[in-house]
C-alpha positions in Angstrom: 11.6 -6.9 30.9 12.4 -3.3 29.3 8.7 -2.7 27.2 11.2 -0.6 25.1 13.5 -3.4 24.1 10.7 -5.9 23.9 9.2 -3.5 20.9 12.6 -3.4 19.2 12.6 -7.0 19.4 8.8 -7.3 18.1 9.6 -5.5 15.3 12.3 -7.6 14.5 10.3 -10.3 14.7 8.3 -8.7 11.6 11.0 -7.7 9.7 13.1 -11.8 9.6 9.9 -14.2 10.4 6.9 -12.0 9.2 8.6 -10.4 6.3 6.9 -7.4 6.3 7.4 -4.3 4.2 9.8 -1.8 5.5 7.1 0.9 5.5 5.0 -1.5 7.8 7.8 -2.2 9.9 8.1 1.7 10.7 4.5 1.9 10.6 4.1 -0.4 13.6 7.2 0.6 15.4 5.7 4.4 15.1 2.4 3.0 16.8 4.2 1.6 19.8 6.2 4.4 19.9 3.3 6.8 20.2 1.7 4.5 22.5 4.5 4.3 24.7 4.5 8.1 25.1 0.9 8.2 25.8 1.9 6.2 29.0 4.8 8.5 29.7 2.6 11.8 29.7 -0.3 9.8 32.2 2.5 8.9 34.3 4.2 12.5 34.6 7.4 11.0 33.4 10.1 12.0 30.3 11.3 8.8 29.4 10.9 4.9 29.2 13.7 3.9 31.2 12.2 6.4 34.2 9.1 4.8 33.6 10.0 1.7 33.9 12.3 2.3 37.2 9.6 3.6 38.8 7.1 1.3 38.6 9.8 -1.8 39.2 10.9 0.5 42.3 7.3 0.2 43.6 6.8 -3.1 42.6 4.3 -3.2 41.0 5.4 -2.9 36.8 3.8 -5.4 34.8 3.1 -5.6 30.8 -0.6 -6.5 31.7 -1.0 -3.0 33.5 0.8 -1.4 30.3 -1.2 -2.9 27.9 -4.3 -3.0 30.1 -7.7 -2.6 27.5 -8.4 0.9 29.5 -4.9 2.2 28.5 -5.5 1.2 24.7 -9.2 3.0 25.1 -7.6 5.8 26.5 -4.7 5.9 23.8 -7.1 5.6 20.6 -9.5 8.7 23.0 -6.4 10.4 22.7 -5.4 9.5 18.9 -9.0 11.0 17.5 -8.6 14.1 19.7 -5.4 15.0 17.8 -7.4 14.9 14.8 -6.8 11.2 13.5 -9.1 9.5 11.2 -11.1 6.7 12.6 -9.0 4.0 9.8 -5.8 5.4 11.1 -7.3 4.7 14.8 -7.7 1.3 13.6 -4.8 0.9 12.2 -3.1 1.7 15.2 -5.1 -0.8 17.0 -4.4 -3.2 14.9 -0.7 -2.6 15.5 -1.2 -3.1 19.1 -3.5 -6.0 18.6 -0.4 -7.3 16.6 1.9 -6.4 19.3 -0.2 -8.0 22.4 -0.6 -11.3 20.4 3.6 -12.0 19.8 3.3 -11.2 23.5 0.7 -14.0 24.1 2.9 -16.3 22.3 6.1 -15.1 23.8 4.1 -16.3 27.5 4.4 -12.3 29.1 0.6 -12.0 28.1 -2.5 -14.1 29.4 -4.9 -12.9 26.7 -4.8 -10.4 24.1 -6.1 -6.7 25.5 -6.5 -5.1 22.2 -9.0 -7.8 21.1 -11.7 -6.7 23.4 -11.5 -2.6 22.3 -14.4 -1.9 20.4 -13.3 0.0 17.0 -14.4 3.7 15.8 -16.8 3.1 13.0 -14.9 4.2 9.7 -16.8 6.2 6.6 -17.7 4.2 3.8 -14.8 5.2 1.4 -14.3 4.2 -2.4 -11.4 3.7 -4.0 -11.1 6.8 -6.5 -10.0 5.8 -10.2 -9.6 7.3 -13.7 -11.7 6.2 -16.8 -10.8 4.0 -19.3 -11.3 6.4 -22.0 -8.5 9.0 -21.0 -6.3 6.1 -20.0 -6.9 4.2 -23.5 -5.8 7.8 -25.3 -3.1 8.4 -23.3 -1.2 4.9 -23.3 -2.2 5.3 -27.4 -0.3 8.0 -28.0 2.9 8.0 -29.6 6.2 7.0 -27.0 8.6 10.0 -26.8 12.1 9.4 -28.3 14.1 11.6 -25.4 14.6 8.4 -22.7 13.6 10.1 -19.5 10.5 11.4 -21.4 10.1 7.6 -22.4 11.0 5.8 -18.9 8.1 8.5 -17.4 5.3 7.2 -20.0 6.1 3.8 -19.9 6.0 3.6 -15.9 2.6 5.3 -15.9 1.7 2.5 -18.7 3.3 -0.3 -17.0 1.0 0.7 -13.5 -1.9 0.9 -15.8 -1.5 -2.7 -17.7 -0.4 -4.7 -14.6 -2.0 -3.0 -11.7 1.7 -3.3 -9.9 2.7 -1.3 -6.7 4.9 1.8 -6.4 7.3 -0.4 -4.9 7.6 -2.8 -7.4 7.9 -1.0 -10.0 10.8 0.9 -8.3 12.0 -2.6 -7.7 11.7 -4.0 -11.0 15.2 -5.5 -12.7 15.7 -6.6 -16.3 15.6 -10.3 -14.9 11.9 -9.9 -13.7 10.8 -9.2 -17.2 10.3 -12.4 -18.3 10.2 -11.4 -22.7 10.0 -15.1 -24.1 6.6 -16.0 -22.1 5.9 -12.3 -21.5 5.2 -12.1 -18.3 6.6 -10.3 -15.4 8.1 -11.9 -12.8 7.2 -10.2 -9.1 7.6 -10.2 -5.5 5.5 -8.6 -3.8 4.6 -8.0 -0.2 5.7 -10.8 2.4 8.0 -11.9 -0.1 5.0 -13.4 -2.1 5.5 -14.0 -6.0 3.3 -13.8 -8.9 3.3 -13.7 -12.4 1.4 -10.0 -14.2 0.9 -11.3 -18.7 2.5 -8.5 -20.5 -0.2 -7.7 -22.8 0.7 -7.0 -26.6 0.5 -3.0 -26.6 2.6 -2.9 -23.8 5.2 -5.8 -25.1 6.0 -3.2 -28.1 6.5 -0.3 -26.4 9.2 -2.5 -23.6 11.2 -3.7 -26.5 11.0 0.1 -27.6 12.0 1.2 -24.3 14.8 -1.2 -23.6 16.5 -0.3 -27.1 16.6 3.2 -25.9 18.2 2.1 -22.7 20.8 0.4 -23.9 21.3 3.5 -26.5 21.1 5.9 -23.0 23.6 3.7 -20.8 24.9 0.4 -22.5 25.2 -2.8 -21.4 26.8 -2.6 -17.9 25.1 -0.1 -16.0 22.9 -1.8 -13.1 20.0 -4.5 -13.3 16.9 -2.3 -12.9 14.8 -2.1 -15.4 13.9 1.5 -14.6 16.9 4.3 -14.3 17.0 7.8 -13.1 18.4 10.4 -15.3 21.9 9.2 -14.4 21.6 5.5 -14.1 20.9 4.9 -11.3 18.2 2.8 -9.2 14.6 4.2 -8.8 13.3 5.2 -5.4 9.8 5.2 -4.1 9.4 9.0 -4.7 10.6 8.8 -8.2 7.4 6.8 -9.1 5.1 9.3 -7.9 6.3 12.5 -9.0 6.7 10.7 -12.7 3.2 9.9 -12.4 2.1 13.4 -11.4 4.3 14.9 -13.9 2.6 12.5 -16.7 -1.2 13.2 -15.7 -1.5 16.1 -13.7 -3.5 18.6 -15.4 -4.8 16.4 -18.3 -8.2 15.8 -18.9 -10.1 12.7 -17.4 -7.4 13.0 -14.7 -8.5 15.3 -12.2 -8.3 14.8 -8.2 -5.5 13.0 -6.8 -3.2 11.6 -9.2 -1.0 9.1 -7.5 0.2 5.3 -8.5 -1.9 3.8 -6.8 -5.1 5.6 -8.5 -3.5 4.1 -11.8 -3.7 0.2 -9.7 -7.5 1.6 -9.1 -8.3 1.8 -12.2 -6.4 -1.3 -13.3 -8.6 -3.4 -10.8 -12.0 -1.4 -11.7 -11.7 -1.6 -15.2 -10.6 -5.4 -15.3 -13.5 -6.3 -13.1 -16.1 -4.1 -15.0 -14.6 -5.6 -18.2 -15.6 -9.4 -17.0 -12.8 -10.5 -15.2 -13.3 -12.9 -12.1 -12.5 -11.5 -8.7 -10.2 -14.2 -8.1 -8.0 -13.3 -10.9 -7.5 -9.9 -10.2 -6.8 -10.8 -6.6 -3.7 -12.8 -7.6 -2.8 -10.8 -10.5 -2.9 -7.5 -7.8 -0.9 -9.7 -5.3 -3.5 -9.5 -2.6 -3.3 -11.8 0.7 -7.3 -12.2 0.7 -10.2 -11.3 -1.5 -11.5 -9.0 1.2 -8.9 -6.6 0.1 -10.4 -7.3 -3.9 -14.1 -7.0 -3.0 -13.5 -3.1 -2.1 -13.4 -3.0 -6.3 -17.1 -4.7 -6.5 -18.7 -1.5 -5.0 -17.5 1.0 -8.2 -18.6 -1.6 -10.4 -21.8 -1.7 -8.6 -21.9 2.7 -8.4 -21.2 2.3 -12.2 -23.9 0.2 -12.9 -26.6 2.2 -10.9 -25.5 5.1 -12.9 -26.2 3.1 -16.2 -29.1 2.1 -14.7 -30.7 5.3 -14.5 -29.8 7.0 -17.8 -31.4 3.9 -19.7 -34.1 2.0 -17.9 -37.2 3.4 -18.8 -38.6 2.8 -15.1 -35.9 4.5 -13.8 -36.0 7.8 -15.7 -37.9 11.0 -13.6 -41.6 10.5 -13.6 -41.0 6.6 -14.6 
């Protein structure tokens, strides 16, 4: 069979029985993509369909060979030449890893290729986040009474109280926000649904919020909770440049200034305030706590550094 049209149909496979995220979808169909032409280049051919009619003319074509583990060596070689960082490398593999194993289930593999391709050691990375005392003054000061002005504080509040994800918050409707149990009402990725409290500072300034929406556009315009200067729904982009246009340049907010440094410092702060790792995996909407425990090593960097500006032992010449 075509590898091209088995890739179309793997990736259909993720979007209707996996359910993942669009971006994950393109993510992975990007990989195979690249992969594919990695193939084309070490067969001195210009397309898939050429590659393929070759090798069925000589017979011997076979997704094995394709996806042999000496191909996927040579294909991440290749990726960290052109500059790729050694988590995107992974990534990739994982991709293909994915990939080979629908294939073992499907019956056109034996084994899974990608499982036995050793992976480039990554750095040690932590996730950067802001501190609570610039956060604390800036969701304390007064809410603007122009709505745009408003909508832009409250989503860089909103990110800040729940720890949700660009995505959601560009997805968010009226019928998520849940005002009589204050909660909020999410999918997230894989379809997977939680409920986020709506703590009592950021209770007030929603009720404030939604009066000026109504004020802004009445009644009938569209179901999302947040809209764009002329009603309309958010997109993915709108989050982060209403983030950047909130924070950038203020004090305490220096480096990157992005959404998901505001979900950062969500999950820090919770977990350096007491909270159970457990909770803030389900309240961030993660699949496992692996993806939680990255949170544990700030806490840990933050206690070192309390460590040595009080303990007496731990002082210079202590």
């Amino acid at each position: 069979m075509n590898p091209n049209l088995l890739a179309d149909t793997y990736i259909q496979y993720l979007k209707v029985q996996k359910r993942y995220s669009v971006r994950t979808q393109e993510l992975y169909a990007d990989v195979l993509q690249r992969y594919y032409l990695y193939i084309y280049d070490a067969e001195d051919v210009s397309t898939l369909d050429e590659f393929v009619a070759k090798e069925v003319a000589n017979g011997d074509f076979s997704l094995p060979e394709l996806l042999a583990p000496g191909n996927i060596r040579g294909y991440l070689a290749k990726c960290m030449e052109d500059g790729l960082q050694a988590r995107t490398v992974n990534l990739h593999l994982s991709a293909l890893s994915g990939y080979c194993r629908w294939l073992l289930l499907r019956g056109e593999l034996e084994n899974n290729p990608a499982r036995i391709v050793a992976r480039p050691k990554e750095k040690s990375r932590l996730p950067h986040f802001y501190g609570a005392e610039p956060l604390n003054e800036y969701c304390a000061a007064e809410m603007p009474q122009e709505y745009a002005a408003m909508r832009d504080r409250l989503i860089v509040i909103l990110i800040y109280a729940t720890g949700m994800r660009r995505q959601e918050v560009a997805d968010l409707t009226l019928d998520m926000v849940d005002l009589g149990r204050k909660v909020f009402k999410i999918t997230g990725k894989g379809d997977k649904d939680r409920e986020i409290p709506i703590i009592p500072a950021l209770y007030e300034k929603i009720l404030v919020y939604l009066q000026k929406r109504t004020e802004q556009f009445g009644v009938d315009i569209n179901n999302s909770f947040f809209l764009t200067d002329k009603g309309a729904h958010l997109y993915l982009n709108f989050v982060n440049k209403a983030v950047r246009k909130e924070l950038a340049g203020l004090k305490g907010f220096e480096g990157k200034v992005s959404p998901h440094v505001l979900r950062h410092s969500f999950a820090t702060h919770l977990l350096n305030g007491g909270a159970e790792l457990n909770s803030i995996k389900e309240v961030l909407g993660h699949s496992s706590l692996a993806a939680t425990q990255v949170y544990t090593h700030n806490s840990f960097e933050q206690l070192k550094k309390i460590y040595v500006t009080a303990h007496p032992r731990a002082k210079k010449g202590g």
